[in-house]
C-alpha positions as CSV (number, residue, x, y, z in Angstrom):
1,X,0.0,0.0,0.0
2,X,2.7,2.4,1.3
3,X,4.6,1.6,-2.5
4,X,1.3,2.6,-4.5
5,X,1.0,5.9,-2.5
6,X,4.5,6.8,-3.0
7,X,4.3,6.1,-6.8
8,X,1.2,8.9,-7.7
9,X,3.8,11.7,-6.3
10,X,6.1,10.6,-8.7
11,X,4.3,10.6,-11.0
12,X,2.8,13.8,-10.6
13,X,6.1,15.6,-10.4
14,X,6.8,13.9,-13.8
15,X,3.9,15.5,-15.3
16,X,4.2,18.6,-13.5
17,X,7.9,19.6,-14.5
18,X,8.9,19.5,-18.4
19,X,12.2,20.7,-19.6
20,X,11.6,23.0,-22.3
21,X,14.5,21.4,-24.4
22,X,12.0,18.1,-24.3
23,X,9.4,19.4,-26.3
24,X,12.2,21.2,-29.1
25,X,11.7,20.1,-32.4
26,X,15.4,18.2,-32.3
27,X,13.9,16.0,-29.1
28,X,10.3,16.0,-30.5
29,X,10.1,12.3,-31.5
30,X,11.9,11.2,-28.0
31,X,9.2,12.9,-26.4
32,X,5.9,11.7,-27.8
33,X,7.3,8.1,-28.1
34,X,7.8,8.6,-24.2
35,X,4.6,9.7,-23.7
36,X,2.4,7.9,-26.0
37,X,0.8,6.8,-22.6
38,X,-0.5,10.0,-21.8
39,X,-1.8,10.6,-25.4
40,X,-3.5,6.8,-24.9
41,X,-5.0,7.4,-21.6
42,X,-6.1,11.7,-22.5
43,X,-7.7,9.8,-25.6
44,X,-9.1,7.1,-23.6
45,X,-10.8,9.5,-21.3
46,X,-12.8,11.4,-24.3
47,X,-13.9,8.4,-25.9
48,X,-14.5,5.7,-23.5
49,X,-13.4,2.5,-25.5
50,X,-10.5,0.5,-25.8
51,X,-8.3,2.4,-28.6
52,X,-6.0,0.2,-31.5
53,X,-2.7,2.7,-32.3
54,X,-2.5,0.9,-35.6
55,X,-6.6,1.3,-36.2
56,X,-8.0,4.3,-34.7
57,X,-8.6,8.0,-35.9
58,X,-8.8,9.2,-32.4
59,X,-5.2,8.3,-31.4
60,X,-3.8,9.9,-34.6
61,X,-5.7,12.5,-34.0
62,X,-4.2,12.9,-30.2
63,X,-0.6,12.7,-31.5
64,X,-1.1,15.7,-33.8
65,X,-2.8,17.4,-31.6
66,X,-0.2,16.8,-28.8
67,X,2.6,17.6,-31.8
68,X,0.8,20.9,-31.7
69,X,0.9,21.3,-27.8
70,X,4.1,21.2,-28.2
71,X,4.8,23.6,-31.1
72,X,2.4,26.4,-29.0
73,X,3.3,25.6,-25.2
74,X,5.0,28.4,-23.3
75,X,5.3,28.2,-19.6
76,X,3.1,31.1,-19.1
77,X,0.3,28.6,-20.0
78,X,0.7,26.5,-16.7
79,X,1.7,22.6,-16.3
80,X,2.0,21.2,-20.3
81,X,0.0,18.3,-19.6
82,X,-3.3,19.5,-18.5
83,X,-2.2,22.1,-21.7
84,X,-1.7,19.5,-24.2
85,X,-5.2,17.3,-22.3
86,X,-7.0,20.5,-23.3
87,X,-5.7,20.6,-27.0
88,X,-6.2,16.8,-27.0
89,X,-9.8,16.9,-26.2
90,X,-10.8,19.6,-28.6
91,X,-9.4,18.0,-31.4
92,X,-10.7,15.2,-31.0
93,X,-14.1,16.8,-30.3
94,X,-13.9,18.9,-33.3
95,X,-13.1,16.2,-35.6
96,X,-16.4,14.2,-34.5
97,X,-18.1,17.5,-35.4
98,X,-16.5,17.3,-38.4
99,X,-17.3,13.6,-39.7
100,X,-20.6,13.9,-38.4
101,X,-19.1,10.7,-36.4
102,X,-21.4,9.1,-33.4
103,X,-18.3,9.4,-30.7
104,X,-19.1,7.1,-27.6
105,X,-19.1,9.8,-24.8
106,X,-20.5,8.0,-21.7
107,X,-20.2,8.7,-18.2
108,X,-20.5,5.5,-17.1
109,X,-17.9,3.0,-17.1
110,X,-20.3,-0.1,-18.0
111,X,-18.5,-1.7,-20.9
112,X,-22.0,-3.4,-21.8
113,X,-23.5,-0.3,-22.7
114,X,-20.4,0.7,-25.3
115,X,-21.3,-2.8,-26.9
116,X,-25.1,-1.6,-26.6
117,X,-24.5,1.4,-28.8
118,X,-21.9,0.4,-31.3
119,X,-24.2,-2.9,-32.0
120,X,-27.3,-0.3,-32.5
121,X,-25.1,2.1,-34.8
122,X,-24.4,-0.8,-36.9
123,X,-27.3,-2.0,-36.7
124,X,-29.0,1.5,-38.0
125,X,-26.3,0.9,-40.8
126,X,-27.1,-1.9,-42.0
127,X,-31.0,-1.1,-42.2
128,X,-30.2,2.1,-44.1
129,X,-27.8,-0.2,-46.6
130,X,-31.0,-3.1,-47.0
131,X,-33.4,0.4,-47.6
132,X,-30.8,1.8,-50.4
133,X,-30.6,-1.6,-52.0
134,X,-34.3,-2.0,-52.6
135,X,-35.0,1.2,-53.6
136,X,-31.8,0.7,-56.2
137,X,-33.9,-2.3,-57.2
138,X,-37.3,-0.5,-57.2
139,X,-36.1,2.5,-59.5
140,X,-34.5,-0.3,-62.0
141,X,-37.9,-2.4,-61.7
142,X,-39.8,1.1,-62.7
143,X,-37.4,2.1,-65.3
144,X,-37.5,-1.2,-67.3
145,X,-41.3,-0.5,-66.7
146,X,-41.2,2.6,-68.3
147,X,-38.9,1.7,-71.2
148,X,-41.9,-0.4,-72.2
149,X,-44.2,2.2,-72.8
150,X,-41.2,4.5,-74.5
151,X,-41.4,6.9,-71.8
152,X,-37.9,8.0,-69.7
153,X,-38.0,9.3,-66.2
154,X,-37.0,12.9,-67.9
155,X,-40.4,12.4,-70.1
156,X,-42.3,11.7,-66.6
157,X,-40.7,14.8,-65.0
158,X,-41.3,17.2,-67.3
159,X,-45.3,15.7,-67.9
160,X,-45.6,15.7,-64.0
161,X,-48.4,18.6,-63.0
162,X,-46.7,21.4,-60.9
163,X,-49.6,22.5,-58.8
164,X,-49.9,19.7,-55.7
165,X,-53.9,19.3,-55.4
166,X,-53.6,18.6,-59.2
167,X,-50.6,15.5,-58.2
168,X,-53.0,14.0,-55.6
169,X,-55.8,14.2,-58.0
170,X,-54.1,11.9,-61.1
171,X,-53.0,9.8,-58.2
172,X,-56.6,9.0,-56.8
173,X,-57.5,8.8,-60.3
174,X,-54.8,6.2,-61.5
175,X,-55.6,4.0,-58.1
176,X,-58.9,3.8,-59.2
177,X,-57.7,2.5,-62.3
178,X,-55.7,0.4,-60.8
179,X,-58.4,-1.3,-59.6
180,X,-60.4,-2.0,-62.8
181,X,-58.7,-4.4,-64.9
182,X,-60.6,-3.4,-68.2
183,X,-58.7,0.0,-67.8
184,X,-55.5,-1.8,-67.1
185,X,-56.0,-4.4,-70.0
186,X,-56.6,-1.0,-72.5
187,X,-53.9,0.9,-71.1
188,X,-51.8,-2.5,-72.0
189,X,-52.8,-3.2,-75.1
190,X,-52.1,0.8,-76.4
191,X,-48.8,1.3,-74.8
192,X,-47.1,1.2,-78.6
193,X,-48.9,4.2,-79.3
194,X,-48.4,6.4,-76.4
């Protein structure tokens, strides 16, 4: 107990005290690559998963912006770590803003729920992909439909009414015809000479 207490000072004064010469662009790559946990675990807190370095944005993202924590720190700005936390964090926020990308901010630390709401993203994903599919394959169904009456869908745009009572009025009218199979049968047998 007395060895885990003794370790958190240390480890604070580490964090606390940075020699300038560190963060120079000559030592730069020294630095990072001996504190790549920091970037991990500053990463870690803002998006609540387990993070790959070889697969995930978010830690790319961290080491830039913690490249750029360095390039701006001056010791008027306080300790460089809770600096380069800050500038961590709102990269990574801002680039979810910018993909338009679901991050997983909980504040819970129930792994089940993470699970939870990457299994209903993909599952939203997947339902959207099915929905795209069959309304590829309805448009292609109604175009080789059209092609058999010699009418395009630029034809059926431009004959389209523009007023919107006068839309839902040919509609009513052509599910009524639906409806009759004499109408259908004529409408069939003229279609070479509309």
């Amino acid at each position: 107990m007395k060895l885990f207490s003794e370790k958190i000072p240390l480890l604070k004064r580490k964090h606390a005290q940075i020699n300038i010469e560190d963060i120079s662009k000559e030592n730069r790559e020294n630095f990072i690559e001996r504190n790549k946990s920091f970037i991990y675990s500053a990463t870690y807190q803002i998006c609540k998963r387990k993070l790959n370095w070889e697969n995930d944005d978010e830690l790319s993202i961290a080491l830039i912006a913690f490249n750029k924590a360095c390039d701006n720190y001056e010791i008027c700005k306080g300790n460089f770590y809770s600096y380069a936390k800050i500038i961590i964090r709102n990269a990574i926020i801002d680039s979810f803003r910018k993909n338009k990308h679901t991050p997983l901010l909980l504040f819970d630390n129930n792994d089940s729920s993470i699970e939870y709401i990457n299994t209903q993203n993909s599952l939203h994903e997947y339902e959207l992909q099915c929905e795209n599919k069959k309304r590829q394959l309805e448009i292609a169904l109604f175009s080789n439909e059209l092609k058999k009456y010699n009418i395009t869908f630029e034809k059926l745009i431009n004959a389209c009414p523009k007023h919107k009572d006068t839309r839902n009025n040919l509609l009513n009218i052509s599910f009524s015809c639906i409806k009759d199979n004499s109408i259908i049968d004529y409408i069939k047998s003229k279609k070479n000479y509309l």
